[in-house]
Backbone atoms as SQL, in Angstrom:
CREATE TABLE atoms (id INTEGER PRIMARY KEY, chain TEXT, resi INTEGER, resn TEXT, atom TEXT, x REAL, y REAL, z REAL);
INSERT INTO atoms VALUES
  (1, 'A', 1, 'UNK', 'N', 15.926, -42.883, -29.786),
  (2, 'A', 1, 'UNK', 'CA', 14.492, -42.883, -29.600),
  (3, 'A', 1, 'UNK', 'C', 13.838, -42.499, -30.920),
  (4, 'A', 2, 'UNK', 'N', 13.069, -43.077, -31.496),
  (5, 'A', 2, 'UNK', 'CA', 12.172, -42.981, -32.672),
  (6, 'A', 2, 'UNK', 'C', 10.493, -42.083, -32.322),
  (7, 'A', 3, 'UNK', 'N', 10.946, -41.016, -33.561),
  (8, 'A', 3, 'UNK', 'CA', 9.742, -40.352, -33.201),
  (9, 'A', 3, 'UNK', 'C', 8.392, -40.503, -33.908),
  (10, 'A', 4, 'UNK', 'N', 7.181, -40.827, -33.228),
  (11, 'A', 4, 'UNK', 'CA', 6.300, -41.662, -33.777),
  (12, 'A', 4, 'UNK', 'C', 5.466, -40.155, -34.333),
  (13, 'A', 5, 'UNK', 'N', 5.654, -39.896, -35.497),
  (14, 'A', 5, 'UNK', 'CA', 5.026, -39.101, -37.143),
  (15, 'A', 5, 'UNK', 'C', 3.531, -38.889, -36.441),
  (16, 'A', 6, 'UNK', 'N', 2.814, -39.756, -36.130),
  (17, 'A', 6, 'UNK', 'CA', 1.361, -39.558, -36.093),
  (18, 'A', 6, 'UNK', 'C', 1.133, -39.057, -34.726),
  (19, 'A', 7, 'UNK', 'N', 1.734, -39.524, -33.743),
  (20, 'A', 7, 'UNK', 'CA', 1.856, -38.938, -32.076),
  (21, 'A', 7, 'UNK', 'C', 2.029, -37.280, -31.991),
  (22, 'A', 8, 'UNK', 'N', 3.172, -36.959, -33.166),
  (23, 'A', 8, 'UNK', 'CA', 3.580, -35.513, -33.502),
  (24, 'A', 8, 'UNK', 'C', 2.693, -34.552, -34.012),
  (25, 'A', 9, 'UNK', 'N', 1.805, -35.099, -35.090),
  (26, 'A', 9, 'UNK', 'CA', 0.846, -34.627, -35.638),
  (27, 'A', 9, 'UNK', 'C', -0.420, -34.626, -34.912),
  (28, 'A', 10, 'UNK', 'N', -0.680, -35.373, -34.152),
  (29, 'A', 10, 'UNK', 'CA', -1.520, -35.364, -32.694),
  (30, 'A', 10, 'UNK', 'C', -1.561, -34.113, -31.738),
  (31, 'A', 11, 'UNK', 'N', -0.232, -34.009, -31.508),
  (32, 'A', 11, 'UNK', 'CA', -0.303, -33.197, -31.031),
  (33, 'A', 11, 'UNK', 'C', -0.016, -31.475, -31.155),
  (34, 'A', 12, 'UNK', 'N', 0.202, -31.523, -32.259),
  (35, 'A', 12, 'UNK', 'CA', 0.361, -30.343, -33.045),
  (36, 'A', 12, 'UNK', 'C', -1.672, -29.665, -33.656),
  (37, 'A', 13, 'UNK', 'N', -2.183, -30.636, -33.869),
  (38, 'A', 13, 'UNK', 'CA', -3.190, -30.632, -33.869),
  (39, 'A', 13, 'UNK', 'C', -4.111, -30.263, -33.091),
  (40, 'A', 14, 'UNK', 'N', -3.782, -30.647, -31.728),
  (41, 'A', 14, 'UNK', 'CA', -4.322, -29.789, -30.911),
  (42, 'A', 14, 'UNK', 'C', -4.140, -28.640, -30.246),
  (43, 'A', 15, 'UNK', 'N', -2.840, -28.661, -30.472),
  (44, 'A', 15, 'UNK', 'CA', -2.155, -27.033, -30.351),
  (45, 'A', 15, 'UNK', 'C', -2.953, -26.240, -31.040),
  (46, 'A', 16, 'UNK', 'N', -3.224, -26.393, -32.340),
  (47, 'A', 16, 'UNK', 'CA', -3.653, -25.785, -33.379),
  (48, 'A', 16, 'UNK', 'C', -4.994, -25.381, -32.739),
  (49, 'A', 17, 'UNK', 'N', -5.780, -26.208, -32.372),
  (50, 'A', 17, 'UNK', 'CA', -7.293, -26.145, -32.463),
  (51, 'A', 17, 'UNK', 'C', -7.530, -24.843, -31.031),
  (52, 'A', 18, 'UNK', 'N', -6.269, -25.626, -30.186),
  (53, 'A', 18, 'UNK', 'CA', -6.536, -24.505, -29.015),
  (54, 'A', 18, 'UNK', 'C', -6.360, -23.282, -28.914),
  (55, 'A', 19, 'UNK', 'N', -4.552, -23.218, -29.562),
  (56, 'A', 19, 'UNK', 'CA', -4.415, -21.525, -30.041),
  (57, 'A', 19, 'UNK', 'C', -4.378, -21.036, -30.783),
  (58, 'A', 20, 'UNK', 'N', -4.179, -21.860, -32.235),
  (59, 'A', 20, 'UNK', 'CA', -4.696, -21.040, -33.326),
  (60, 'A', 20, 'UNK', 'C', -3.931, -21.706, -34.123),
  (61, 'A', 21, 'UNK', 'N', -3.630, -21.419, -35.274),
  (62, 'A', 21, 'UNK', 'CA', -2.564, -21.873, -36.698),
  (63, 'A', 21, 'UNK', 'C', -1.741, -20.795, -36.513),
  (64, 'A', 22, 'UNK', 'N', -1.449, -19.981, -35.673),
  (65, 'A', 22, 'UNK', 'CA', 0.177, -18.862, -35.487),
  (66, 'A', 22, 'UNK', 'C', 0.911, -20.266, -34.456),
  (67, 'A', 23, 'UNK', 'N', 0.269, -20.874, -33.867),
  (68, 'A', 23, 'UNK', 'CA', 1.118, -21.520, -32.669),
  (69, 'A', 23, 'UNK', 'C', 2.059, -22.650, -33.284),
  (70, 'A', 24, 'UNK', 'N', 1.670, -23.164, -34.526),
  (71, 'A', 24, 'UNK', 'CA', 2.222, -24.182, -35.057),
  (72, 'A', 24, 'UNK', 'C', 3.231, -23.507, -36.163),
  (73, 'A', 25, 'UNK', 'N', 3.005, -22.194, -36.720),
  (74, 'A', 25, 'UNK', 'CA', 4.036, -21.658, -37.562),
  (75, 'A', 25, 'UNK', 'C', 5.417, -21.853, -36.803),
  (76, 'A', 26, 'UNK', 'N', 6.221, -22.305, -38.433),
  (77, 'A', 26, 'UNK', 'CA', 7.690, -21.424, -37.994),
  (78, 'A', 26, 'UNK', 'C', 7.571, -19.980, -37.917),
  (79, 'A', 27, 'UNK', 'N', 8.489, -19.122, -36.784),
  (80, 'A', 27, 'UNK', 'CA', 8.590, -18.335, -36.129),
  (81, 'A', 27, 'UNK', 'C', 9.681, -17.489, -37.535),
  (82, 'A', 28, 'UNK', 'N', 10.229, -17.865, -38.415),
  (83, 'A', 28, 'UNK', 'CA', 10.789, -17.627, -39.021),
  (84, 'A', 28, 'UNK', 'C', 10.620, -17.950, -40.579),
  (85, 'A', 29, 'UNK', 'N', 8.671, -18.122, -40.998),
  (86, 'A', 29, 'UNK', 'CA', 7.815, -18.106, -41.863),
  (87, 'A', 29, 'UNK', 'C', 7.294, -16.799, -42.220),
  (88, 'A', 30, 'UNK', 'N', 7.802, -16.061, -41.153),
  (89, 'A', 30, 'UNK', 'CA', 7.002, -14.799, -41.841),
  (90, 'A', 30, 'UNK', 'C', 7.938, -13.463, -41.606),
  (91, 'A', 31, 'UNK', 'N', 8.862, -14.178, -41.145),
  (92, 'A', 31, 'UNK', 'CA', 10.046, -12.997, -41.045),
  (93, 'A', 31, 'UNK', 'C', 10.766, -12.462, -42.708),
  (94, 'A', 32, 'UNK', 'N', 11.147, -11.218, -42.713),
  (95, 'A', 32, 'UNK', 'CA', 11.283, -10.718, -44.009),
  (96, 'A', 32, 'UNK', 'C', 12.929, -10.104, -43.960),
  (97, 'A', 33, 'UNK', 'N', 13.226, -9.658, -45.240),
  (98, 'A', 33, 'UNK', 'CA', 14.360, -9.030, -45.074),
  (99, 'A', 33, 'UNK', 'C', 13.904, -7.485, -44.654),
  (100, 'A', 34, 'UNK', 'N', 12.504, -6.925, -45.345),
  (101, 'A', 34, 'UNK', 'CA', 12.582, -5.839, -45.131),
  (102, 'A', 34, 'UNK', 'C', 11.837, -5.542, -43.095),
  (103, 'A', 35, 'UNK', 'N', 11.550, -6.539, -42.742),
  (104, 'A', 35, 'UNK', 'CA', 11.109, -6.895, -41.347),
  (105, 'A', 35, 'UNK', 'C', 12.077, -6.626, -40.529),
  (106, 'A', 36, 'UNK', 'N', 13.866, -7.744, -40.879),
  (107, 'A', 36, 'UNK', 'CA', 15.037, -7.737, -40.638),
  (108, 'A', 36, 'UNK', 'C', 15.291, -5.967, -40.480),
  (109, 'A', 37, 'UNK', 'N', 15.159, -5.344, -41.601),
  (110, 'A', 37, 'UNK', 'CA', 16.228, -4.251, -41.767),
  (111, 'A', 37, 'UNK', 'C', 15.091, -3.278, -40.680),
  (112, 'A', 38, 'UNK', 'N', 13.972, -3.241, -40.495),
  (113, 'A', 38, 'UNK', 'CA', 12.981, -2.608, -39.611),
  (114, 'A', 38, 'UNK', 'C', 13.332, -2.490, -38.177),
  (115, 'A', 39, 'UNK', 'N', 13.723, -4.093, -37.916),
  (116, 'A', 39, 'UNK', 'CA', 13.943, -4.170, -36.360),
  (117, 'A', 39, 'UNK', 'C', 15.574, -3.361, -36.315),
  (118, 'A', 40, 'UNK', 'N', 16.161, -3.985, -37.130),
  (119, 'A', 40, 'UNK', 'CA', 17.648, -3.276, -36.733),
  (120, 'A', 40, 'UNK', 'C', 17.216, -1.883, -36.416),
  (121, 'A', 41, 'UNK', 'N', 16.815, -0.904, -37.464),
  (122, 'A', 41, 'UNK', 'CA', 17.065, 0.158, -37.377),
  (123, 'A', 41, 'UNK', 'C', 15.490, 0.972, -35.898),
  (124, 'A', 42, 'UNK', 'N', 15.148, 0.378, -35.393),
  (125, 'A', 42, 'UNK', 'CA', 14.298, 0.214, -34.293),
  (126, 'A', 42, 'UNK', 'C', 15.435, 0.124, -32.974),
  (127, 'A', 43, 'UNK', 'N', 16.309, -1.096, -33.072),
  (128, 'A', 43, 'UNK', 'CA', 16.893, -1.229, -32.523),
  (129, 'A', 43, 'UNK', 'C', 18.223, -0.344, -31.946),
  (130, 'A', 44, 'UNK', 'N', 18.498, 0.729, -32.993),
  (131, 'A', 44, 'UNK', 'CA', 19.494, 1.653, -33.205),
  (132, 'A', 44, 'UNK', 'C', 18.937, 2.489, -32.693),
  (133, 'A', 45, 'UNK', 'N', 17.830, 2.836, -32.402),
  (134, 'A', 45, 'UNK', 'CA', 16.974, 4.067, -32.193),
  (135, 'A', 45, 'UNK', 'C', 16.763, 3.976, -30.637),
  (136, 'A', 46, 'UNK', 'N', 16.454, 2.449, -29.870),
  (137, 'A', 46, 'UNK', 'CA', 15.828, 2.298, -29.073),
  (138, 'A', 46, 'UNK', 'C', 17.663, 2.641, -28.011),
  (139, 'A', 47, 'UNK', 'N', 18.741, 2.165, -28.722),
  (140, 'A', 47, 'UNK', 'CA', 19.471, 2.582, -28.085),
  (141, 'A', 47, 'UNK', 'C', 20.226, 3.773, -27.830),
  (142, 'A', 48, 'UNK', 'N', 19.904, 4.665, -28.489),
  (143, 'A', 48, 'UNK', 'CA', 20.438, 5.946, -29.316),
  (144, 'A', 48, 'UNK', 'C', 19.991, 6.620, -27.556),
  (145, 'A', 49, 'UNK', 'N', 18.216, 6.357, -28.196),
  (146, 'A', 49, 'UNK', 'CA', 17.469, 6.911, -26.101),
  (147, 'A', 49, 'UNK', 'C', 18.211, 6.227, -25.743),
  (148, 'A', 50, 'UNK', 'N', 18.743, 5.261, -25.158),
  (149, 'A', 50, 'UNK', 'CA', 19.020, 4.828, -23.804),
  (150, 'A', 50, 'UNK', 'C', 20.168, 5.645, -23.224),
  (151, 'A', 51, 'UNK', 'N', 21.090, 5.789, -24.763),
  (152, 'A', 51, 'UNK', 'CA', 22.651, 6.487, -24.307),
  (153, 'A', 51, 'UNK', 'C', 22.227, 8.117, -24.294),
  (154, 'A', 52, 'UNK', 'N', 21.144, 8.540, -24.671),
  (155, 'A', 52, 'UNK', 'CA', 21.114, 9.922, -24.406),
  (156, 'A', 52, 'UNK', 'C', 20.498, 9.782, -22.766),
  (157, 'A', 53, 'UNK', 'N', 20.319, 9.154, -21.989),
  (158, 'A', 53, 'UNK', 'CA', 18.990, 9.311, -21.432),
  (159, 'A', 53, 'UNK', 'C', 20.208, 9.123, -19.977),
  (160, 'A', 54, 'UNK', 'N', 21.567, 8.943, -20.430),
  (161, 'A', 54, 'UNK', 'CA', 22.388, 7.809, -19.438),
  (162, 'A', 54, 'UNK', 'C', 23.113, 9.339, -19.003),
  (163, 'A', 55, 'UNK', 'N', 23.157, 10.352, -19.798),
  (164, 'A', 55, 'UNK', 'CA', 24.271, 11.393, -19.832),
  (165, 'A', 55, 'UNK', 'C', 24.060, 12.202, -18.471),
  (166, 'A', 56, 'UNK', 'N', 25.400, 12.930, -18.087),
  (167, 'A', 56, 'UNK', 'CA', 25.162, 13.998, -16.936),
  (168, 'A', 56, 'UNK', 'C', 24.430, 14.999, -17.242),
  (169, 'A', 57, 'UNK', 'N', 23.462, 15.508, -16.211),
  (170, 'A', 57, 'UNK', 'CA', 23.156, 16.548, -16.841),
  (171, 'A', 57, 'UNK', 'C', 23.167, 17.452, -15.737),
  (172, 'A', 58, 'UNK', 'N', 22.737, 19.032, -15.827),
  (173, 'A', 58, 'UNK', 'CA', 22.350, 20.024, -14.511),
  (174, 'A', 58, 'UNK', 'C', 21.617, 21.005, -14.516),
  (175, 'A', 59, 'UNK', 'N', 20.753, 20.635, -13.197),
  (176, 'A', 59, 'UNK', 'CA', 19.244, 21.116, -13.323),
  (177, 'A', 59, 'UNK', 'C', 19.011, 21.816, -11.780),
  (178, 'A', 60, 'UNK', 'N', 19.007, 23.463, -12.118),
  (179, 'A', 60, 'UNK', 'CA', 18.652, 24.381, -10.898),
  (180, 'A', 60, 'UNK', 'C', 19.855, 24.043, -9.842),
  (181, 'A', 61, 'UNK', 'N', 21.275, 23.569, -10.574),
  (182, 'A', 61, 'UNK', 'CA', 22.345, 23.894, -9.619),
  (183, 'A', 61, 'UNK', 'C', 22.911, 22.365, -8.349),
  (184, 'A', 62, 'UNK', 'N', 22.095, 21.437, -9.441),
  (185, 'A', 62, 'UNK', 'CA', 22.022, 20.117, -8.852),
  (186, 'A', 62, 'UNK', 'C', 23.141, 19.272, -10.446),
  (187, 'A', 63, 'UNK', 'N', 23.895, 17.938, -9.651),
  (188, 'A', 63, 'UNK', 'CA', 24.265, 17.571, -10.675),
  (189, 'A', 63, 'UNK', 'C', 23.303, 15.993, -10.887),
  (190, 'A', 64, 'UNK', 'N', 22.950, 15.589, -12.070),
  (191, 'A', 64, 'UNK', 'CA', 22.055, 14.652, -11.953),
  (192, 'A', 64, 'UNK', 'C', 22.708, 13.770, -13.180),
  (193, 'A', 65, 'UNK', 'N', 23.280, 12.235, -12.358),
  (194, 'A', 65, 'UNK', 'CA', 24.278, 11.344, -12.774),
  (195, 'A', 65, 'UNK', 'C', 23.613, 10.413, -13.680),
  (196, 'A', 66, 'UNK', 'N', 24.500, 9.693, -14.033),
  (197, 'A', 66, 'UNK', 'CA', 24.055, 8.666, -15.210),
  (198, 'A', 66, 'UNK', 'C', 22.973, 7.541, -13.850),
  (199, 'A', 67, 'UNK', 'N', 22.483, 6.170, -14.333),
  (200, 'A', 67, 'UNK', 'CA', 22.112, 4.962, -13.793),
  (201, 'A', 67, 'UNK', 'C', 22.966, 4.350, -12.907),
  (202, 'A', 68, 'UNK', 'N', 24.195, 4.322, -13.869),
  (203, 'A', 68, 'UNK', 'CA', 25.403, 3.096, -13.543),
  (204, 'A', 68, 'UNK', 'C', 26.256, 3.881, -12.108),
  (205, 'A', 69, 'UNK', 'N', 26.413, 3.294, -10.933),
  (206, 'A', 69, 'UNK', 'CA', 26.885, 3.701, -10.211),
  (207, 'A', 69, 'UNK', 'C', 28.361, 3.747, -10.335),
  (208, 'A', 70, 'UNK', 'N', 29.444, 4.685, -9.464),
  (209, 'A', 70, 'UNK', 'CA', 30.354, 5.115, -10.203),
  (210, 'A', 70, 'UNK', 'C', 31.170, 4.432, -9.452),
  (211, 'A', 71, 'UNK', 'N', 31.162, 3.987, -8.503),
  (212, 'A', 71, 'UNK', 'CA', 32.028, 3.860, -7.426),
  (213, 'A', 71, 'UNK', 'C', 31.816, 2.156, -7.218),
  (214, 'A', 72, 'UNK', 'N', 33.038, 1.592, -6.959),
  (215, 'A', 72, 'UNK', 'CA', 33.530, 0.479, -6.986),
  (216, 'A', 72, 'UNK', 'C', 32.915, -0.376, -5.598),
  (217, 'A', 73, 'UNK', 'N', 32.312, -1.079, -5.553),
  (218, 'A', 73, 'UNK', 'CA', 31.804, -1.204, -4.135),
  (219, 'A', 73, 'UNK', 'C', 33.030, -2.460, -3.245),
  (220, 'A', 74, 'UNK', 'N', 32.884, -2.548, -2.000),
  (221, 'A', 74, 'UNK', 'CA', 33.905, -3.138, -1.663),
  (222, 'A', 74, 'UNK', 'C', 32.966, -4.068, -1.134),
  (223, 'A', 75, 'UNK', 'N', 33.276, -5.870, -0.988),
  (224, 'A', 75, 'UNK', 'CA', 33.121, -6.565, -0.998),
  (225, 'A', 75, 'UNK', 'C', 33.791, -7.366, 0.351),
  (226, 'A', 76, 'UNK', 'N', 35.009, -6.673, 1.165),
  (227, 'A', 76, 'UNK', 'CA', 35.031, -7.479, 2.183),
  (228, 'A', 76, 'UNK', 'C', 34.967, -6.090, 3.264),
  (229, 'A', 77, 'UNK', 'N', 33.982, -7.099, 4.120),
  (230, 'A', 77, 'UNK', 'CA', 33.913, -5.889, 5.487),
  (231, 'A', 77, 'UNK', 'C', 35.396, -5.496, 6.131),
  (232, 'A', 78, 'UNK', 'N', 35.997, -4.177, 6.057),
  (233, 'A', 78, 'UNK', 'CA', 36.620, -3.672, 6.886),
  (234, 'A', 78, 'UNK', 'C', 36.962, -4.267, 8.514),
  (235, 'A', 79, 'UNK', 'N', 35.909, -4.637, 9.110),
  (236, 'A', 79, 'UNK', 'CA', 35.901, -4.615, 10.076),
  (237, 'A', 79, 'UNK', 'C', 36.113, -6.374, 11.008),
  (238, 'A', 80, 'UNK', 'N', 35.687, -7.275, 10.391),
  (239, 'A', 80, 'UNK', 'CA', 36.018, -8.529, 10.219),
  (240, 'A', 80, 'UNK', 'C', 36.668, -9.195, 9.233),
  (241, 'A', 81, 'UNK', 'N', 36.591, -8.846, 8.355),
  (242, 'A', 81, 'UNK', 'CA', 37.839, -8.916, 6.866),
  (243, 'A', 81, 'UNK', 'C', 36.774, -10.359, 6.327),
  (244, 'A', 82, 'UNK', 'N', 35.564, -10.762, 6.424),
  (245, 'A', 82, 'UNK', 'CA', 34.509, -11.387, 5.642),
  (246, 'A', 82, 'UNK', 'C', 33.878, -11.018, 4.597),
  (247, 'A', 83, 'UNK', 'N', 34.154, -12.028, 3.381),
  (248, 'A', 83, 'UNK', 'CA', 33.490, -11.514, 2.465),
  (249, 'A', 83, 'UNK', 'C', 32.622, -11.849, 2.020),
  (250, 'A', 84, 'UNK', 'N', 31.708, -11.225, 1.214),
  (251, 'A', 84, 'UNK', 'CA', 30.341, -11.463, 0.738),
  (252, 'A', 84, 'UNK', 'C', 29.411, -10.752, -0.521),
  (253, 'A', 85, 'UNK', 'N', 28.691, -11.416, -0.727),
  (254, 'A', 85, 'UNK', 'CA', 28.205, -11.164, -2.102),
  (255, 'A', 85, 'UNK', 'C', 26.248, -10.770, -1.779),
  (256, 'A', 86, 'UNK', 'N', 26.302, -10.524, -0.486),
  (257, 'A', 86, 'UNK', 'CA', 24.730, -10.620, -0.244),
  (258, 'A', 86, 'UNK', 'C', 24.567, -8.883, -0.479),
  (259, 'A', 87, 'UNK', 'N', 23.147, -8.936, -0.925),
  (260, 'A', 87, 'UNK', 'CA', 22.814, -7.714, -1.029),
  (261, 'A', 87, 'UNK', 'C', 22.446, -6.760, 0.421),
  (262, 'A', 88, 'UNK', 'N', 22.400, -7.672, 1.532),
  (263, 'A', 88, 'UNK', 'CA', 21.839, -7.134, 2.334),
  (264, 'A', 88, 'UNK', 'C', 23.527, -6.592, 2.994),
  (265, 'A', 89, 'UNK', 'N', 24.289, -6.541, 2.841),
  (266, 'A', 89, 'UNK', 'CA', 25.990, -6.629, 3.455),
  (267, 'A', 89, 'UNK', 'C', 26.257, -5.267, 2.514),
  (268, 'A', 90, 'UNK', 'N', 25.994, -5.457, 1.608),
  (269, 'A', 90, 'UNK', 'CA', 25.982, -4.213, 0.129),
  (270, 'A', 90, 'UNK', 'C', 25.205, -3.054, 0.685),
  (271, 'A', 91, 'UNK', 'N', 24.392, -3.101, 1.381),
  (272, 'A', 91, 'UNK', 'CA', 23.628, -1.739, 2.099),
  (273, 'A', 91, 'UNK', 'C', 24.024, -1.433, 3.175),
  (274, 'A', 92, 'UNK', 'N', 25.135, -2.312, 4.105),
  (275, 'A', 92, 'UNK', 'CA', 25.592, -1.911, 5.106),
  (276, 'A', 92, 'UNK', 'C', 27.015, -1.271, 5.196),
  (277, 'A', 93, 'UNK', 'N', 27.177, -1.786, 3.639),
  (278, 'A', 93, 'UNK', 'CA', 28.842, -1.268, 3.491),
  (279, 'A', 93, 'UNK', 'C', 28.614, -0.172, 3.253),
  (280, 'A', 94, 'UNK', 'N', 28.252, 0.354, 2.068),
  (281, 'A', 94, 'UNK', 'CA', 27.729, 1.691, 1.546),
  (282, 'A', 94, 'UNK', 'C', 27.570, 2.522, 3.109),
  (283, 'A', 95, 'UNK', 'N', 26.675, 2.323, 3.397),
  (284, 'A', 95, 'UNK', 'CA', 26.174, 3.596, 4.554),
  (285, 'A', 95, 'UNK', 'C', 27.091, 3.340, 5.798),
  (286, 'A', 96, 'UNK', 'N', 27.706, 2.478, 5.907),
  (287, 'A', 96, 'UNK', 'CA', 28.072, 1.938, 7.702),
  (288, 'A', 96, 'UNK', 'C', 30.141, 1.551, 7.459),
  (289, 'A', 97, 'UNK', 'N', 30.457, 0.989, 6.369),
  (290, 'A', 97, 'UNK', 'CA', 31.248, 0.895, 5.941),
  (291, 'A', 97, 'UNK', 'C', 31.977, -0.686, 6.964),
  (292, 'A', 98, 'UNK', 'N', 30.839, -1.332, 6.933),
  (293, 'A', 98, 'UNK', 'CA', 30.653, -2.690, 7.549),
  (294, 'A', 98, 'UNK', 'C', 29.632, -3.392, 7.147),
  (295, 'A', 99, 'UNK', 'N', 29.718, -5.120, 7.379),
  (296, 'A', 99, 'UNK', 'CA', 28.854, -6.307, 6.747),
  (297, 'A', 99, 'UNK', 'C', 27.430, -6.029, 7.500),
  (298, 'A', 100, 'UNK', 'N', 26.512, -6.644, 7.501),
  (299, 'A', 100, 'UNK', 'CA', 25.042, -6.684, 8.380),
  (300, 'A', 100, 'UNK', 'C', 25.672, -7.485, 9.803),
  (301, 'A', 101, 'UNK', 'N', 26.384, -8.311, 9.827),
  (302, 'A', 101, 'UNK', 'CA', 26.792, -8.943, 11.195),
  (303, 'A', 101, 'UNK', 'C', 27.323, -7.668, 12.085),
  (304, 'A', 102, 'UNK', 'N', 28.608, -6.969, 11.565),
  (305, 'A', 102, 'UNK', 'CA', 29.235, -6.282, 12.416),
  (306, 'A', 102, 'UNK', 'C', 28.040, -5.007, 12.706),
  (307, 'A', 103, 'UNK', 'N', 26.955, -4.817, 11.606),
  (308, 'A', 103, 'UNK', 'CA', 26.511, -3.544, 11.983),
  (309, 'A', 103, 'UNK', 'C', 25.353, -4.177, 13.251),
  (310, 'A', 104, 'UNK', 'N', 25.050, -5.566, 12.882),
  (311, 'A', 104, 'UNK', 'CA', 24.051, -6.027, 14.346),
  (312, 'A', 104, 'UNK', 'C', 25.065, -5.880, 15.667),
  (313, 'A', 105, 'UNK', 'N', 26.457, -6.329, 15.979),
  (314, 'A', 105, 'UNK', 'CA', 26.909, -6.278, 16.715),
  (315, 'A', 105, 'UNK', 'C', 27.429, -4.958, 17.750),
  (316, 'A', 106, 'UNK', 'N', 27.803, -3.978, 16.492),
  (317, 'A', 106, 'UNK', 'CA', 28.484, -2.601, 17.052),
  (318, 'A', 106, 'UNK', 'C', 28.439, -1.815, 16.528),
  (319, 'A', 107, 'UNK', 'N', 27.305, -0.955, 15.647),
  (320, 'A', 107, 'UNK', 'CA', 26.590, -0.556, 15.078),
  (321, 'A', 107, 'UNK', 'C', 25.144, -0.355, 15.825),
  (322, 'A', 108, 'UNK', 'N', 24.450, -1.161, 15.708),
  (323, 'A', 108, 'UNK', 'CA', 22.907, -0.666, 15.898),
  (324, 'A', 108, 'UNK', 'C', 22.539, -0.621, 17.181),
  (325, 'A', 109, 'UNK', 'N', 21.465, 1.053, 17.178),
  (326, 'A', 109, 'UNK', 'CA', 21.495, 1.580, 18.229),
  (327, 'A', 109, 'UNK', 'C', 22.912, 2.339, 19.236),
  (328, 'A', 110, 'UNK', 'N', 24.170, 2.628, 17.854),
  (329, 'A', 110, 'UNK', 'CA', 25.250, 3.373, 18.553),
  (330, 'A', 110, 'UNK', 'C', 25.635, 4.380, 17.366),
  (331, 'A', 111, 'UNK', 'N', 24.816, 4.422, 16.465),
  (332, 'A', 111, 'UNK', 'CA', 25.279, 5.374, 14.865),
  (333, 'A', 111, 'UNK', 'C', 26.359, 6.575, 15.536),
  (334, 'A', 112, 'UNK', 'N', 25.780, 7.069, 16.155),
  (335, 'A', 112, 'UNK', 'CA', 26.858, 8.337, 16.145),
  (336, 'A', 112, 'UNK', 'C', 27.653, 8.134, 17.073),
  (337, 'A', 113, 'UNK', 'N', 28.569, 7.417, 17.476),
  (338, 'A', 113, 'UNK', 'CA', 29.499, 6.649, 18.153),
  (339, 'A', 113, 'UNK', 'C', 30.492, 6.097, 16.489),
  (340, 'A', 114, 'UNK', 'N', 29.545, 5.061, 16.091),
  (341, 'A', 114, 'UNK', 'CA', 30.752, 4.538, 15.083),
  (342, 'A', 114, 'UNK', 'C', 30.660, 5.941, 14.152),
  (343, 'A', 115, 'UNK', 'N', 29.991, 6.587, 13.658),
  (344, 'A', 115, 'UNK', 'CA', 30.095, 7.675, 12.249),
  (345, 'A', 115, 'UNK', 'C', 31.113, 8.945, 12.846),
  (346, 'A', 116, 'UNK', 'N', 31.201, 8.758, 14.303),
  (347, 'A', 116, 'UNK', 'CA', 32.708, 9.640, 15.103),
  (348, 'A', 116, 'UNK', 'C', 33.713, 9.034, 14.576),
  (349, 'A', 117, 'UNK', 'N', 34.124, 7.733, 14.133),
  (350, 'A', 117, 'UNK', 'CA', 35.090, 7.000, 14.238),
  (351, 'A', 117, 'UNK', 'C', 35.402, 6.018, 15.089),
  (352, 'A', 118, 'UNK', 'N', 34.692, 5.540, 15.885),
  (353, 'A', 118, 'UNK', 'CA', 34.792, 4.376, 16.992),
  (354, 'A', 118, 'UNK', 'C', 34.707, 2.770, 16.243),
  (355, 'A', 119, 'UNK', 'N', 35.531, 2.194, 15.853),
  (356, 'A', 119, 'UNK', 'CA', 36.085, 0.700, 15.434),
  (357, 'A', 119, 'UNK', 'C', 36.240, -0.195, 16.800),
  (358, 'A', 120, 'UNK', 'N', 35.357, -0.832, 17.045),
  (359, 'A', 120, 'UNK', 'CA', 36.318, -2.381, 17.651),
  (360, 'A', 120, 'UNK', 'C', 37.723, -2.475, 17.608),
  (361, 'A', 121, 'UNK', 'N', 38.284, -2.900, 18.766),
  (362, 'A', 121, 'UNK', 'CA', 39.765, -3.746, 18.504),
  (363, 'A', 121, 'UNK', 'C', 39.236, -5.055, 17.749),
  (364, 'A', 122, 'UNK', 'N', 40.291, -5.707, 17.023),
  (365, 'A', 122, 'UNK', 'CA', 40.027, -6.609, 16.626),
  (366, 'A', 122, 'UNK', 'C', 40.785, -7.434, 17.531);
């Protein structure tokens, strides 16, 4: 496909008129070395907080954990041996230690029945 020079300039032209003469710059016309060495060391900084910010810490006898959760989550329900990747199955495993199906089935409206230990036969 041949690109028609004046069609290009057409429309660059009106780019121009609408958002300005930054919209038509190269993005890499005004970048510098000393710009370069700015962001890096911005960048070193911005992560420096993140990894301090990630650490254990303890406050009035409480322990207060990083972001990243620690614990491996399990992915097939116990209880039907189905697996799944939904987030809504991910909140039932955690607390119920079953998918959203099994907790609609034998689970809800019996919590302290299954959190005794009461499983279905399979």
């Amino acid at each position: 496909m041949k690109k028609d020079l004046n069609e290009i300039a057409k429309i660059e032209k009106a780019i121009k008129e609408k958002y300005g003469e930054e919209a038509i710059q190269n993005p890499k016309g005004s970048w510098s070395k000393e710009k370069e060495d700015k962001y890096l060391e911005e960048l070193k900084a911005f992560y420096k907080r993140s990894a301090r910010k990630k650490t254990t810490e303890e406050s009035e006898g409480f322990i207060i954990k990083n972001n990243k959760s620690s614990h491996k989550l399990e992915r097939t329900c116990p209880v039907c041996n189905s697996y799944s990747f939904s987030a809504r199955d991910d909140l039932y495993m955690v607390k119920f230690q079953c998918c959203f199906e099994c907790y609609t089935q034998y689970v809800e409206g019996r919590e302290e029945r299954w959190k005794s230990g009461w499983r279905p036969n399979n």
